[in-house]
N, C-alpha and C positions, 0 to 999 in steps of 0.2 A: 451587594450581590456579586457573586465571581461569575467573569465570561469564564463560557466551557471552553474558548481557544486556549486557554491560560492551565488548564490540565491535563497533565503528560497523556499523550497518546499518539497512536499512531494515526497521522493523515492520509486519509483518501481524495485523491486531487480529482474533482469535479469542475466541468468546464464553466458551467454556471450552476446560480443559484437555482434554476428548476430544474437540473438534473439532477435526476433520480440512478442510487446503483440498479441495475439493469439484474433482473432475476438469475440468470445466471452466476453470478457473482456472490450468492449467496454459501455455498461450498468456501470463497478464500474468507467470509466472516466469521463462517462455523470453524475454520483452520485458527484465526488469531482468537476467539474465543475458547480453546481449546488450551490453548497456552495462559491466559487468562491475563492479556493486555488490553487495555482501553484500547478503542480504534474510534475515529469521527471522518465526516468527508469535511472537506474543507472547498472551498469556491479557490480555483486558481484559473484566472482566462489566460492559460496560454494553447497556441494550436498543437505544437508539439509532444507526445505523449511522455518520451522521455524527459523533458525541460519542464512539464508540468509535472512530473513526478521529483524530480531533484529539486523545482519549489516547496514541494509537500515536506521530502526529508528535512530540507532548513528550515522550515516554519514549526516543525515539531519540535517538541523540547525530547522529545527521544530519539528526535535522530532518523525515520524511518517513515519514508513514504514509498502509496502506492499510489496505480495512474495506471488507466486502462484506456482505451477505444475502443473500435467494433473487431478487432482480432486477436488482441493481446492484452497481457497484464504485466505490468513492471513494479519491480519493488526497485528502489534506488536508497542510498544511504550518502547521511549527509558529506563524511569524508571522502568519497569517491570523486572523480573525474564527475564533472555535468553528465557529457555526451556516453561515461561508460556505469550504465545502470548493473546494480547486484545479479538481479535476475531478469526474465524478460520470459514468458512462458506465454503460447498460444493459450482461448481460451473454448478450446474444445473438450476438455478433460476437467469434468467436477471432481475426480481423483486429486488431479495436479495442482488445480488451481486449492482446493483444500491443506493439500503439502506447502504448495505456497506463500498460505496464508499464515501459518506456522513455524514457515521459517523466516516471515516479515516477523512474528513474533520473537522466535527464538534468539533471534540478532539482537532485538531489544537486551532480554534475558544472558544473551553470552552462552548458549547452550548450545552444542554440535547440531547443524541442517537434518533435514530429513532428506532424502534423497528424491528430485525430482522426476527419474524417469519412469 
């Protein structure tokens, strides 16, 4: 049987195993299905939103993790700096966070961003 960790996809860094993504959050899932890349959460305990998100980027085999708390969402990539994530967008905007999620995608993919404002 193949573990699902072992198929490329983008991770979603959750702090434990009983967090659940938070309904809101649904607009950046409808963003990277859009683009039509795997996404899974993944269990990362760490407390830092950013440091749990650049866990997520290296633990995927594509390179691209997301990491949220109660005000924001970050996308991080694995080549970057830890402490300096790709994006970092508040999450008051189902617009944004949808763009977002697309351009978590689009990185994958090698395709020009959509424009977050």
């Amino acid at each position: 049987m193949t573990n699902t960790m072992d198929k490329p996809a983008i991770f979603i860094a959750v702090p434990t195993a009983a967090s659940d993504l938070p309904v809101t959050l649904k607009p950046l899932l409808n963003g990277i299905e859009e683009e039509a890349i795997p996404v899974q959460t993944k269990v990362i305990a760490e407390d830092d939103v950013t440091m749990r998100t650049y866990q997520a980027a290296l633990a995927s085999r594509l390179s691209v993790g997301i990491g949220f708390d109660d005000q924001h969402v970050v996308v991080h990539y694995k080549n970057l700096h830890a402490e300096q994530p790709l994006f970092t967008v508040t999450r008051d905007s189902a617009d944004r966070l949808r763009r977002l999620g697309a351009n978590a995608a689009r990185l994958v993919k090698g395709v020009p961003f959509k424009t977050l404002d």
